[in-house]
C-alpha positions in Angstrom: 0.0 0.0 0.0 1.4 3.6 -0.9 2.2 6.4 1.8 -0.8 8.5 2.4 2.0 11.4 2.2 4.3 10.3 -0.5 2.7 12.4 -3.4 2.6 15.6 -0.7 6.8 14.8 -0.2 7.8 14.7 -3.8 6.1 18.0 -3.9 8.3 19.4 -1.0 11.2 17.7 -2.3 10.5 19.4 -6.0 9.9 22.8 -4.0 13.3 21.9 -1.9 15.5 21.6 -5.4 13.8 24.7 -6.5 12.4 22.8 -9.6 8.7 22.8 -9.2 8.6 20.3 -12.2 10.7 18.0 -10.4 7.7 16.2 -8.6 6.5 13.3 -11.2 10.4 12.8 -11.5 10.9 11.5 -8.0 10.9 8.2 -8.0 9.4 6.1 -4.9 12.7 4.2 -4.4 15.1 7.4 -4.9 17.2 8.3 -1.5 16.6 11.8 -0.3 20.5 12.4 0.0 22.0 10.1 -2.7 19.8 10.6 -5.6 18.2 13.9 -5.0 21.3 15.1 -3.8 20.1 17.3 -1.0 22.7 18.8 0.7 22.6 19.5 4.7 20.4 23.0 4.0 18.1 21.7 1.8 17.6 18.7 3.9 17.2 21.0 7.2 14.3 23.4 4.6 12.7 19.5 3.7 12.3 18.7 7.1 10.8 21.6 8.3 8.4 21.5 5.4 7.2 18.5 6.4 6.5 19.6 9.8 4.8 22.4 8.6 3.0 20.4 6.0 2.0 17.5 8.5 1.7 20.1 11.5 4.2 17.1 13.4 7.1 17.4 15.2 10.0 15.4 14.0 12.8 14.0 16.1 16.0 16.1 14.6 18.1 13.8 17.3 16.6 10.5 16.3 16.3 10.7 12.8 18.4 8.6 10.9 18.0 9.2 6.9 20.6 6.2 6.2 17.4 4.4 7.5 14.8 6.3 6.2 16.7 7.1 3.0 14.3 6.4 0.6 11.0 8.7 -0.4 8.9 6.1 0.1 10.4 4.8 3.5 10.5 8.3 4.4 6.9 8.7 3.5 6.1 5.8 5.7 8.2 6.5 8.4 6.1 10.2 8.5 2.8 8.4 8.3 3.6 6.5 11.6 4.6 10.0 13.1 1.1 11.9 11.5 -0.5 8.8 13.5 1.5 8.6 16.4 1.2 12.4 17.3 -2.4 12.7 16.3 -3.5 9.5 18.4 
């Protein structure tokens, strides 16, 4: 089953590389930092569009993007926050 947020992150992502036309381009399986190349300031911009996006708080401490490298882990792993913070 697909992310509930995975269409919502290519768009950040796309907004992140300053190429809105990026979007249908990311590919599920792409890792945020290897593939899409975000470096450390456009990761730090990513992250807080999600949170503003998702209105969650994310874990800066905890997170581990080697983990959650991909878009679509990532997308899962963001679900189970939107979940877990919205009980």
């Amino acid at each position: 089953m697909e992310p509930r947020s995975l269409g919502e992150l290519k768009v950040l992502l796309a907004g992140v590389l300053r190429d809105t036309d990026a979007a249908p381009r990311v590919r599920d399986e792409d890792r945020i930092v290897d593939d899409l190349g975000l470096d450390s300031i456009q990761m730090i911009s990513f992250l807080l569009g999600v949170e503003d996006r998702f209105q969650v708080a994310l874990d800066f401490e905890r997170l581990d993007l080697a983990k959650l490298g991909s878009v679509r882990d990532f997308a899962s792993f963001v679900d189970g926050v939107v979940a877990a913070q919205r009980g």
